[in-house]
C-alpha positions as CSV (number, residue, x, y, z in Angstrom):
1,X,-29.2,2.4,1.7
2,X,-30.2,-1.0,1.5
3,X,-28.2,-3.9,4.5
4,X,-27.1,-5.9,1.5
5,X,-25.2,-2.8,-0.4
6,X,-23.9,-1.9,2.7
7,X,-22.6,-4.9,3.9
8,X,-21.2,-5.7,0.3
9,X,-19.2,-2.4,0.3
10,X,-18.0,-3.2,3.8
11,X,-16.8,-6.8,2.8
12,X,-15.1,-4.6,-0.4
13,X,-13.2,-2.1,1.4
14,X,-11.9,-4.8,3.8
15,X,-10.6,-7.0,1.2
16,X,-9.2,-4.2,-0.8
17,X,-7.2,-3.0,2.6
18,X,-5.7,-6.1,3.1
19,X,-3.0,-6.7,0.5
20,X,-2.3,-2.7,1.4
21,X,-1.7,-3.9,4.8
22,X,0.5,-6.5,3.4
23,X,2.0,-4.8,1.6
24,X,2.9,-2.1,4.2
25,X,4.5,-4.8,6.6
26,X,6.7,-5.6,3.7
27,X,7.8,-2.2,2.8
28,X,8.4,-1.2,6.2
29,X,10.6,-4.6,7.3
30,X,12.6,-4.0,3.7
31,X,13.1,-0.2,3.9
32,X,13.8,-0.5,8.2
33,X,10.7,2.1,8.6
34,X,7.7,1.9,10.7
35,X,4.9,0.8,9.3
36,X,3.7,4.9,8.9
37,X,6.1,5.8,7.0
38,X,6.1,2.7,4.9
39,X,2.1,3.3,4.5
40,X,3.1,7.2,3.4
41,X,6.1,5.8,0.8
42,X,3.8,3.6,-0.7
43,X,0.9,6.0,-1.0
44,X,3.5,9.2,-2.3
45,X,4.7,6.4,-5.1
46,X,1.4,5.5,-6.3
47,X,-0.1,9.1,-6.4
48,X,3.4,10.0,-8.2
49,X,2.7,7.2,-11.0
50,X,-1.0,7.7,-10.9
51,X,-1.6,4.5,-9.9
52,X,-4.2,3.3,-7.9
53,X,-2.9,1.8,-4.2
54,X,-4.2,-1.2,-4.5
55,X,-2.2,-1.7,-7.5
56,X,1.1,-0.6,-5.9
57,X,0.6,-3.0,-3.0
58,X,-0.2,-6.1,-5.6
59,X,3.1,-5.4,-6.9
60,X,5.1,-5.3,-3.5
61,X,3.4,-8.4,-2.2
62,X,4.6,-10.1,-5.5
63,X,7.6,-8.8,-5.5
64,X,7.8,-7.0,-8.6
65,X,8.3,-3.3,-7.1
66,X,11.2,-2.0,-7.2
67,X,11.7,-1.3,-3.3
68,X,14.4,1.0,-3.7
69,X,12.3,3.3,-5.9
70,X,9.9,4.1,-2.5
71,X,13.0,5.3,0.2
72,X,12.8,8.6,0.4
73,X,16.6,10.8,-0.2
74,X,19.1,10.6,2.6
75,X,19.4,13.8,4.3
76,X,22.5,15.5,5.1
């Protein structure tokens, strides 16, 4: 593989896993989760709407998710 291509798909997956980062933090200081559980909510909700992560975090950090829709059911 050649340096460039793999210094350009290096510099793609880190951009791509910021705003999931992001987008984590958020989910995890709106829900009161840590940030593993907020990363597994937001990962079960785009795999449930076949959507792709990326996507899914966009729409937290612009606050157009509906946060409720990721907390999982109380337990009794």
């Amino acid at each position: 593989m050649p340096a460039q291509s793999a210094s350009d798909q290096l510099a793609a997956a880190l951009l791509s896993r910021i705003p999931i980062e992001q987008a984590k933090a958020v989910l995890a200081y709106r829900l009161g989760v840590d940030t593993a559980e907020a990363f597994t909510l937001m990962r079960s909700h785009a795999r449930s709407q076949r959507r792709r992560l990326t996507e899914v975090a966009s729409d937290i950090i612009q606050g157009s998710a509906d946060i409720g829709s990721f907390a999982r059911p109380e337990r009794s």
